[in-house]
ROSE-9027 format. One record per residue (C-alpha): residue number from 1; z, x, y. Coordinates in pm, whole numbers. Layout:
BEGIN
<r NUM <Z X Y>>,
...
***
This chain:
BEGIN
<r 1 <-2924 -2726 -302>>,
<r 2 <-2508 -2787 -334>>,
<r 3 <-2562 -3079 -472>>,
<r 4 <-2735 -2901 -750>>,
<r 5 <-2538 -2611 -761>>,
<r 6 <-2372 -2532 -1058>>,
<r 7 <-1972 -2544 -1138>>,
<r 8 <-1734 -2370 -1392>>,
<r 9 <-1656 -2679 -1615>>,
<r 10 <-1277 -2552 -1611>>,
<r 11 <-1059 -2371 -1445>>,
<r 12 <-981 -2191 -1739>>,
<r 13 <-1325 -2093 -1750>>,
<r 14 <-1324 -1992 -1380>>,
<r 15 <-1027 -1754 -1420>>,
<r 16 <-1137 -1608 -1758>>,
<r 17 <-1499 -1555 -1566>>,
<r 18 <-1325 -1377 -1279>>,
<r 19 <-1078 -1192 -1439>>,
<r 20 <-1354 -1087 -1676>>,
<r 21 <-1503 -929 -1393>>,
<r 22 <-1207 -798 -1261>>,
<r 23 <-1127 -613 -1636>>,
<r 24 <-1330 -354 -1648>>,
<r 25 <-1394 27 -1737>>,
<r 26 <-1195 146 -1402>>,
<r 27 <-903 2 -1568>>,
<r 28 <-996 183 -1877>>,
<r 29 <-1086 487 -1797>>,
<r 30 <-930 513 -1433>>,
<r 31 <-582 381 -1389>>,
<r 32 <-409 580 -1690>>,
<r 33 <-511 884 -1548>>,
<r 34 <-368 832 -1192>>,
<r 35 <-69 653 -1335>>,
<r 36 <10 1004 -1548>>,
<r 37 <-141 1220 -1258>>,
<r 38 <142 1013 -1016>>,
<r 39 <440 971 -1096>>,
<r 40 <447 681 -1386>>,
<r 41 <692 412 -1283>>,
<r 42 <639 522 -903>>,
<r 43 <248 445 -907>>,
<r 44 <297 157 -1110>>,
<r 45 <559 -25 -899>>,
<r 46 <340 78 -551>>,
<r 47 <1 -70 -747>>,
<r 48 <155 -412 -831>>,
<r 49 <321 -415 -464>>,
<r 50 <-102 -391 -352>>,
<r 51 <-208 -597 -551>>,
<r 52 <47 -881 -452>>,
<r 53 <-23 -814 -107>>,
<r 54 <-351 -634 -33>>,
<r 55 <-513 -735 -351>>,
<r 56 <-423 -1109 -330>>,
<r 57 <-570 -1112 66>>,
<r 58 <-868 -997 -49>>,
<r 59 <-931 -1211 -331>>,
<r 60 <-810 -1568 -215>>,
<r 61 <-1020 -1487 100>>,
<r 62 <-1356 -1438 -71>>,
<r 63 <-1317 -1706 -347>>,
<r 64 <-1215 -1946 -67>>,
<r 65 <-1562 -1862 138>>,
<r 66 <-1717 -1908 -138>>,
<r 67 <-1576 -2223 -256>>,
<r 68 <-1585 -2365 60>>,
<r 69 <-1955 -2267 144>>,
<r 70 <-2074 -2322 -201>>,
<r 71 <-2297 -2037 -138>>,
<r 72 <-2359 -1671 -284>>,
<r 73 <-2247 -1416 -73>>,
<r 74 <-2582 -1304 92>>,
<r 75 <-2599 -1641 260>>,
<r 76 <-2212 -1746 258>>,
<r 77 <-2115 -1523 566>>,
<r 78 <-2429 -1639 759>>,
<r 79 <-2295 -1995 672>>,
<r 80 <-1932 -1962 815>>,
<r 81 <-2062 -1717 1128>>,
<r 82 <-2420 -1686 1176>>,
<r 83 <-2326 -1317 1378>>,
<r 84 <-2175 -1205 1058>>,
<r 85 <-2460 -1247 829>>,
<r 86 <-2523 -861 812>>,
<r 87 <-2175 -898 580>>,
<r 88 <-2359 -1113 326>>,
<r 89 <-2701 -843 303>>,
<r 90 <-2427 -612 252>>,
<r 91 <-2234 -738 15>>,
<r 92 <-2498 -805 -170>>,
<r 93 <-2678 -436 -179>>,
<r 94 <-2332 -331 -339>>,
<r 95 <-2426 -532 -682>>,
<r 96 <-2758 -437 -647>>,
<r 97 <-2679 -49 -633>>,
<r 98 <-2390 -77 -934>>,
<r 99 <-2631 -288 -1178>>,
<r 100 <-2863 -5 -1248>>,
<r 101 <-2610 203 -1353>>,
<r 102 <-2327 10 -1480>>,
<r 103 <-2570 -76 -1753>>,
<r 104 <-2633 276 -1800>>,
<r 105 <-2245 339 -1893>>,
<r 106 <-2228 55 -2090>>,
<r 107 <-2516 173 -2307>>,
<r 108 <-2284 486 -2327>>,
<r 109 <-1983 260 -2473>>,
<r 110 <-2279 91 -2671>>,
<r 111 <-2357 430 -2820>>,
<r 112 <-1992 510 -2915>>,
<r 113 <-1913 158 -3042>>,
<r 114 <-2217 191 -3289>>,
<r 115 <-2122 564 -3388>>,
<r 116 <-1732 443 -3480>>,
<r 117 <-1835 118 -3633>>,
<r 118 <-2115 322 -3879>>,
<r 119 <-1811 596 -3950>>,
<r 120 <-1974 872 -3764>>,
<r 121 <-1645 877 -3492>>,
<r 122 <-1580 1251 -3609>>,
<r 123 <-1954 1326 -3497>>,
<r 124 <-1849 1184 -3197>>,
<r 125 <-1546 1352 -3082>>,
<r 126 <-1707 1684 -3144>>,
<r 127 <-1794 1913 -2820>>,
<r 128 <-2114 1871 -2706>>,
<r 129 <-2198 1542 -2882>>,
<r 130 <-2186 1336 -2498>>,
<r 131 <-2335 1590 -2320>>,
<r 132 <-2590 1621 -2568>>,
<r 133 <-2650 1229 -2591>>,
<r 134 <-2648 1139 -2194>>,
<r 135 <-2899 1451 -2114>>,
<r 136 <-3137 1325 -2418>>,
<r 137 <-3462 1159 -2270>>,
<r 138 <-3502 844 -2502>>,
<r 139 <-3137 774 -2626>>,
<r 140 <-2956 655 -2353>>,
<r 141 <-3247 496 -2206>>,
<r 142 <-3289 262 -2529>>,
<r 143 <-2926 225 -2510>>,
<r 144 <-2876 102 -2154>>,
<r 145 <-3170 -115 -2177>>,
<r 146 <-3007 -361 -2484>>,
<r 147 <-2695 -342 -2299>>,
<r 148 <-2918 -472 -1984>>,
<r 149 <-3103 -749 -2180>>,
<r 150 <-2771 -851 -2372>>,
<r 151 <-2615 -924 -1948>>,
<r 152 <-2947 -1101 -1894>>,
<r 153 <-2970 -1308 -2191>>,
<r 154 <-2622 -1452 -2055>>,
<r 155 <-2694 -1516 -1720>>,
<r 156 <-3008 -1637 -1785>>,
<r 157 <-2855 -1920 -1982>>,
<r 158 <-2661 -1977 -1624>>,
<r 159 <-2285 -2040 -1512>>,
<r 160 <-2160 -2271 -1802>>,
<r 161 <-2354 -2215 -2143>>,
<r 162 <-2377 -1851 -2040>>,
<r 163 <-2126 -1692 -1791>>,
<r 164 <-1836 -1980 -1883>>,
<r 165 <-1885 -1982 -2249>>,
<r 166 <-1903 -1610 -2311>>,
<r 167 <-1546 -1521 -2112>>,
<r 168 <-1416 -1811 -2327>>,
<r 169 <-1468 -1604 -2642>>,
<r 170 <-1479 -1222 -2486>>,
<r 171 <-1189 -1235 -2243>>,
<r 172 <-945 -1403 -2535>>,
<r 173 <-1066 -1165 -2785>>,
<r 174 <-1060 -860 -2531>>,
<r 175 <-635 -961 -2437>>,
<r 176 <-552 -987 -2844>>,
<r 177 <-728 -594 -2883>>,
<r 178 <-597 -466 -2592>>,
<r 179 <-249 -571 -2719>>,
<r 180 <-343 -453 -3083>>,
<r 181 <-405 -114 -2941>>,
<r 182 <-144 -83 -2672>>,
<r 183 <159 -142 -2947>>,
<r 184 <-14 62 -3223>>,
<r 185 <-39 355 -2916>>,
<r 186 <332 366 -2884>>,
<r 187 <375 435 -3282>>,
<r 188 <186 709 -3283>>,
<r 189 <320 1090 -3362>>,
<r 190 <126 1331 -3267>>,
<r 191 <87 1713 -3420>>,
<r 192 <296 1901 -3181>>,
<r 193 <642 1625 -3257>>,
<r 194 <526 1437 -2950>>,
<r 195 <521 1090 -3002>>,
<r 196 <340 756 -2815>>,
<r 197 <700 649 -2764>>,
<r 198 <706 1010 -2509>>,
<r 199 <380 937 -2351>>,
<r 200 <544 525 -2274>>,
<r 201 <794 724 -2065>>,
<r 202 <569 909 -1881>>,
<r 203 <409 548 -1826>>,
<r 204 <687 366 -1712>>,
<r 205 <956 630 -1581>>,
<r 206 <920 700 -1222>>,
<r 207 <890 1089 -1191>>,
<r 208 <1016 1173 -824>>,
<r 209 <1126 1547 -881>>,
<r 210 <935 1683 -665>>,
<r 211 <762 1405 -460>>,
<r 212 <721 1478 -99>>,
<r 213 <576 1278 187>>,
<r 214 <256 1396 153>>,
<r 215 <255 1307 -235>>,
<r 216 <364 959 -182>>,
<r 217 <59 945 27>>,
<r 218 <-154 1062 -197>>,
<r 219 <5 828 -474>>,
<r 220 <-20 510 -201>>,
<r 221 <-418 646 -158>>,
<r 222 <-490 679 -501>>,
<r 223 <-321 311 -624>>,
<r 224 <-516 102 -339>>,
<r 225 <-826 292 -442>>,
<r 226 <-761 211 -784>>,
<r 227 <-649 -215 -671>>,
<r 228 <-1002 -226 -435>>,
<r 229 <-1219 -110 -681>>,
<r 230 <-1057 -301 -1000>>,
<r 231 <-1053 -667 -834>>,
<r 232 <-1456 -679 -819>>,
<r 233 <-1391 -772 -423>>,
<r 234 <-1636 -657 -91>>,
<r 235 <-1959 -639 -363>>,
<r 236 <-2052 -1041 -360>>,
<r 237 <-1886 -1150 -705>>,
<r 238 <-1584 -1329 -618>>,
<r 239 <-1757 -1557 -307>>,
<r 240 <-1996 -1647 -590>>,
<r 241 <-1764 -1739 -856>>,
<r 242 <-1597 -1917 -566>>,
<r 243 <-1896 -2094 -518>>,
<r 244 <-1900 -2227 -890>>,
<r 245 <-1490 -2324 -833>>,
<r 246 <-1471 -2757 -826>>,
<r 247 <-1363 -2908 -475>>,
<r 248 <-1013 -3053 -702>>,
<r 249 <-900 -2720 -883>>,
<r 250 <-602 -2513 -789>>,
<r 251 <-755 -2246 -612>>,
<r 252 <-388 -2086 -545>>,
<r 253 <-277 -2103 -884>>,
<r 254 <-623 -1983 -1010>>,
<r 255 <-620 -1681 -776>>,
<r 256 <-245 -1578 -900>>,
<r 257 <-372 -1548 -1231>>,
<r 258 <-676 -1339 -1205>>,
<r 259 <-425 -1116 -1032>>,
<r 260 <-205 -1150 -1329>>,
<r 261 <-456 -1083 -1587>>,
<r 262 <-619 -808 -1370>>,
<r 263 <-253 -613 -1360>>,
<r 264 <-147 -682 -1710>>,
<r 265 <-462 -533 -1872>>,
<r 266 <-469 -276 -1627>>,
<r 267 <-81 -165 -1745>>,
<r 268 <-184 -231 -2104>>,
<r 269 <-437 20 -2082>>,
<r 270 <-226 255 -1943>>,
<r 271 <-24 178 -2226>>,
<r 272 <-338 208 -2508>>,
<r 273 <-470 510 -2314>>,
<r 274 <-187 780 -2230>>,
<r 275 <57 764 -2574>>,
<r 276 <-199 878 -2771>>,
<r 277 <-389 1146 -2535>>,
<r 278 <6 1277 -2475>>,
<r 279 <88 1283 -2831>>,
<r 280 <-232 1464 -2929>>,
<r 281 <-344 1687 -2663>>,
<r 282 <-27 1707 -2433>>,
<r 283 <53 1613 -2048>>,
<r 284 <-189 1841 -1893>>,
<r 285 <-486 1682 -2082>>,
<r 286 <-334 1346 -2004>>,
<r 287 <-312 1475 -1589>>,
<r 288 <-632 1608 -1564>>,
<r 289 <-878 1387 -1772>>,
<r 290 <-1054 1092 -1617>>,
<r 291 <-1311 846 -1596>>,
<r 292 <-1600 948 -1877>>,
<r 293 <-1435 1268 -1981>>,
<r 294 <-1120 1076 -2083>>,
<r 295 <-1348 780 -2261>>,
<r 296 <-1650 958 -2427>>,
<r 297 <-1433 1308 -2517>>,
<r 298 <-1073 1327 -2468>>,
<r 299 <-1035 988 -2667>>,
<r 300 <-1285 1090 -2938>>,
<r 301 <-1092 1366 -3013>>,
<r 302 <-771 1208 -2997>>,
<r 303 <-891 958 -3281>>,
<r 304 <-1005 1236 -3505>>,
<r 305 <-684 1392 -3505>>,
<r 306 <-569 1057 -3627>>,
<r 307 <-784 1072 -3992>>,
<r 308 <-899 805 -4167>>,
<r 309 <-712 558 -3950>>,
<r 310 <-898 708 -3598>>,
<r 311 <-1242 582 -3693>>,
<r 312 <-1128 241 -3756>>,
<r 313 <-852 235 -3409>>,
<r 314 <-1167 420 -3254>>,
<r 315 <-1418 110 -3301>>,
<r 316 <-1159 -136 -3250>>,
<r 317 <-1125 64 -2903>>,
<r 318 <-1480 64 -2818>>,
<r 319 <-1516 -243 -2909>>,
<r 320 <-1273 -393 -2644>>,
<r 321 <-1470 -145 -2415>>,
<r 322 <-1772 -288 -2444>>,
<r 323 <-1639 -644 -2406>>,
<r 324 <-1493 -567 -2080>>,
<r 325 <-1816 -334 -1966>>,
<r 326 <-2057 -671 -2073>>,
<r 327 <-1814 -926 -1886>>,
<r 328 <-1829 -704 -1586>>,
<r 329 <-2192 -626 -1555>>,
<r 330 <-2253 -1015 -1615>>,
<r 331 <-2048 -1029 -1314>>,
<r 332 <-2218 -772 -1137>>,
<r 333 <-2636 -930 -1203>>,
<r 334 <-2467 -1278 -1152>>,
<r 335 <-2401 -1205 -767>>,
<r 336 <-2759 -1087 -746>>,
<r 337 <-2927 -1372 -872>>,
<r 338 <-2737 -1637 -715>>,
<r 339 <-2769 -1438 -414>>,
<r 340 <-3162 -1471 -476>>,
<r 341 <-3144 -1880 -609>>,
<r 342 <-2981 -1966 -266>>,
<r 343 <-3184 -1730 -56>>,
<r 344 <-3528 -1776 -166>>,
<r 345 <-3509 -2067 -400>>,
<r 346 <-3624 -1888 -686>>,
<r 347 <-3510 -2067 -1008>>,
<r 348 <-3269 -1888 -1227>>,
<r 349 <-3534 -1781 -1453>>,
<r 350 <-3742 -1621 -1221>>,
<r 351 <-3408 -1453 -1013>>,
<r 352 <-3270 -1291 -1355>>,
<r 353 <-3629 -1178 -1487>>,
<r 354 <-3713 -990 -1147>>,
<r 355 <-3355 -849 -1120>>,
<r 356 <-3311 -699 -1449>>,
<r 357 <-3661 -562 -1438>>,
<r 358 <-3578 -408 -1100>>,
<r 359 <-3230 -274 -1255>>,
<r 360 <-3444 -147 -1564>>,
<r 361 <-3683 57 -1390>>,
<r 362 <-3461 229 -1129>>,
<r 363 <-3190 316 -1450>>,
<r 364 <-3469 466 -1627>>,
<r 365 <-3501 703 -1343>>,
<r 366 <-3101 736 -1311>>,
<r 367 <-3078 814 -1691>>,
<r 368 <-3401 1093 -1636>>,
<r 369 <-3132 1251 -1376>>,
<r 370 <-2937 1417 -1596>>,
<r 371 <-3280 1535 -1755>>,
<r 372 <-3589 1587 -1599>>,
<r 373 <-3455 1480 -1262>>,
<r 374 <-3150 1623 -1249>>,
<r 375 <-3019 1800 -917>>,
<r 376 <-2701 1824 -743>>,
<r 377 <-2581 1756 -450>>,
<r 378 <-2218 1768 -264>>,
<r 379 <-2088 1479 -147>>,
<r 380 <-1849 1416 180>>,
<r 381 <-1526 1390 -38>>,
<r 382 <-1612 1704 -219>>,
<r 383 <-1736 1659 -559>>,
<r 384 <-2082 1718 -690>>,
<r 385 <-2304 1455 -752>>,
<r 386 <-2605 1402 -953>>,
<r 387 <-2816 1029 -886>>,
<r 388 <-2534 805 -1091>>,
<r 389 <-2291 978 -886>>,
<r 390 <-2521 883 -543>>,
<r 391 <-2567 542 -652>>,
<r 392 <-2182 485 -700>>,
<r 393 <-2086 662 -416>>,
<r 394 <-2269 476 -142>>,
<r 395 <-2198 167 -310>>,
<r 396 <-1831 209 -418>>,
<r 397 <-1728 432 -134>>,
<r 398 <-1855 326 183>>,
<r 399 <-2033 6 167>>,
<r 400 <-1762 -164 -30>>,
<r 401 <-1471 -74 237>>,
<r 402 <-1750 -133 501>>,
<r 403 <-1790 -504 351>>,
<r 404 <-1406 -547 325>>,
<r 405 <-1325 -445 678>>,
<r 406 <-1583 -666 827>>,
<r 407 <-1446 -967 594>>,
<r 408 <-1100 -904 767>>,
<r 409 <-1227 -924 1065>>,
<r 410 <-1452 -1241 990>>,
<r 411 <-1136 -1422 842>>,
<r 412 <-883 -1262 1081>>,
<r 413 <-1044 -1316 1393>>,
<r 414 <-1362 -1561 1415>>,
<r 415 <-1353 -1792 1156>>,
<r 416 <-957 -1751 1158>>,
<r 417 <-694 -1727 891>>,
<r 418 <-609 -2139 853>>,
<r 419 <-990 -2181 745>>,
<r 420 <-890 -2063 409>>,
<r 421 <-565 -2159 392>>,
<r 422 <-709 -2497 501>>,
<r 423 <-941 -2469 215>>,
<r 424 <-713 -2331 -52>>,
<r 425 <-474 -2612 32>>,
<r 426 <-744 -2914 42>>,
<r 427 <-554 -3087 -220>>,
<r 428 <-244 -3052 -88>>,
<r 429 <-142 -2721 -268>>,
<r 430 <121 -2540 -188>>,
<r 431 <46 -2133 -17>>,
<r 432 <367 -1992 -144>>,
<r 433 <217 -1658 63>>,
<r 434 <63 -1820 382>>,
<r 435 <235 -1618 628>>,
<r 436 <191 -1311 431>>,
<r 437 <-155 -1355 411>>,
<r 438 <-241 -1426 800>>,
<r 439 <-45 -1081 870>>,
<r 440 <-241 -857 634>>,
<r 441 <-588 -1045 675>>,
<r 442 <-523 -997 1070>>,
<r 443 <-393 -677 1069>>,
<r 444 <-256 -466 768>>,
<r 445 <-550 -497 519>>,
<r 446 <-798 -402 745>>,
<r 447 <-586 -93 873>>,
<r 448 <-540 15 478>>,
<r 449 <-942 -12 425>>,
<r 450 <-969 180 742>>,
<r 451 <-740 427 542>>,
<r 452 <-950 411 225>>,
<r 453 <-1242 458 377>>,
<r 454 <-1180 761 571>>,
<r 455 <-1029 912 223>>,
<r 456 <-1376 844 80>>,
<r 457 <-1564 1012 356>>,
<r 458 <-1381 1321 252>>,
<r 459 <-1166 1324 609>>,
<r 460 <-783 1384 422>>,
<r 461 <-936 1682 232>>,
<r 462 <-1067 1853 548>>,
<r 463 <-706 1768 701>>,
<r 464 <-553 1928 430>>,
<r 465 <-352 1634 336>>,
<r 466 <-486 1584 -27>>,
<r 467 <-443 1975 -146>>,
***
């Protein structure tokens, strides 16, 4: 089976694949809010200090099992330890759970991208109009399942004509708008005599006024939530793009750059994202609005206030969206099916086919939930839930940190720390973080998942701590 295994034909195309992944709507939609809800510069300067340390631990250890394995994640764990095969079932429901309805949302960014591309964007941005779309019974149903067969269609054509040769074109394309947008943010002069210029300050300038301990927590909390969930680790995707990585690339260098790429766009959209929503609707907006509020209504509103000009900058915008939501969820049904082809020996056709049928049929009834299913629950941490919010909590919340924590302790402690420095070094690379890594893989990382984890179970709010 290795021998036939598939590789990225470059390492270009391996780091535009897995920083593809890595890009996605949490850096959108996510990471302005908390860096205007934190502090700015302060939240910015803690994130990058993760993602150089707790970030890169995570990362270079699953792309290294997977490289060195050459195996998807449900089988790679059994492969290094056969006790820690649970990891790899695991790690493998996480992808399974977030397909479903990751293709939902990006048949919401579908929806938009069509509306501001066909000149409706005013339609768009007026109240009501996502509510009324995402709790229709046939729109967002139709929606979510061309955005479903569009991820397919790619990884059915498998890792190089598919996967390889669509983050050549996407992720390029996706940097250049994302750049477009970010410096035509900062021109932007808003109503009120507040300009883009204002909301870069609020960006970049570390507000510590009235920080206490308990706020830097909160702002530590909120930045490696924001790092875990952005770097597509603990859910199966990086061991298999590892798995696709050639014996004689750089897997150090390669690894540095996804973390590059993953920061940069992740700054740049704070920069695209929190100019304009300050300029137009003021720092309280900009504090309080996240994840599809901020993308499917804030923003909408934001670009109608801009005239003429706010329909075009608003399908520019969800066009970038919807690159980064495809190269994602490609991501996301890749780790399934490989999982599948090295498990069961299915070919790639049959693996994609019965996997995007199965993600079809149980979004159908996650779409219906905001319909004729719909319900509420509440959920440990606090907020109400309807079966989206279910899907992404179990997934996102507790099984990812669960997955990461037991990879610690896999790398840490059985397999030990020189296996992948060993394999990241096979060439005779240099680890320019080798000692870093063996203290937070043995110890640190696993303590700061412990952290995250209990944060998602809801435990800080009962304490008090997050009021």
């Amino acid at each position: 089976m290795n021998e036939k295994r598939n590789s990225f034909s470059s390492t270009l195309g391996f780091v535009l694949a897995a920083a593809g992944s890595a890009i996605g709507l949490g850096n959108i939609w996510r990471f302005p809010y908390l860096a205007a809800k934190d502090g700015g510069g302060l939240f910015l300067v803690v994130y990058i200090v993760l993602a150089l340390t707790f970030g890169y631990t995570l990362m270079m250890s699953e792309v290294s099992i997977g490289r060195k394995t050459k195996q998807s994640c449900l089988t790679a764990y059994g492969t290094l330890s056969r006790s820690h095969g649970w990891l790899g079932i695991a790690a493998s429901i996480v992808p399974f759970m977030i397909l479903p309805y990751y293709a939902i949302i990006g048949g919401w960014v579908l929806k938009y991208a069509v509306a501001f591309c066909s000149g409706q964007g005013r339609a768009a941005a007026e109240d009501g109009y996502f509510t009324d779309f995402i709790t229709a019974q046939i729109s967002p149903i139709v929606f979510d399942i061309i955005f479903l067969a569009a991820t397919a269609f790619i990884i059915y054509r498998g890792v190089n004509k598919g996967i390889e040769a669509i983050s050549k074109v996407l992720m390029p394309a996706l940097l250049l708008v994302v750049i477009g947008i970010a410096i035509f943010a900062v021109t932007i002069k808003g109503s009120d005599g507040r300009t883009g210029l204002d909301g870069l300050k609020v960006l970049f300038i570390p507000d510590l006024a009235e920080m206490t301990p308990k706020g830097f927590f909160i702002v530590v909390l909120d930045a490696m939530g924001q790092l875990f969930y952005s770097i597509s680790v603990a859910m199966g995707i990086m061991v298999t793009y590892g798995s696709y990585f050639k014996d004689d690339s750089n897997l150090v260098k390669s690894v540095n750059q996804i973390e590059f790429f993953d920061t940069l766009v992740a700054i740049l959209a704070g920069v695209m994202v929190i100019p304009p929503v300050f300029a137009f609707m003021g720092r309280e907006t900009m504090e309080s609005t996240a994840g599809p509020s901020l993308m499917f209504v804030a923003l909408p509103k934001v670009f109608a206030e801009m005239g003429f000009i706010g329909n075009i900058v608003g399908a520019v915008f969800f066009i970038m969206v919807l690159f980064a939501a495809l190269t994602s969820c490609i991501s996301i049904l890749e780790a399934v099916v490989a999982g599948l082809i090295d498990r069961f020996g299915w070919s790639r056709k049959k693996a994609t086919l019965i996997e995007s049928s199965v993600a079809m049929i149980i979004g159908i009834f996650i779409c219906l939930g905001y319909n004729l299913l719909y319900f509420e629950v509440k959920l440990p941490n606090g907020s109400k839930a309807q079966l989206l919010d279910i899907f992404d909590y179990i997934s996102n919340n507790l099984l990812m940190p669960i997955v990461a924590i037991g990879t610690c302790i896999l790398v840490g402690w059985v397999i030990k720390p020189k296996t992948i420095i060993e394999e990241a070094t096979k060439n005779g690379e240099r680890f320019g973080r080798k000692h870093l890594f063996i203290v937070m893989v043995k110890f640190v990382t696993p303590l700061l998942l412990i952290v995250l984890l209990l944060g998602s179970m809801g435990v800080y709010e009962k304490l008090g701590l997050m009021k």
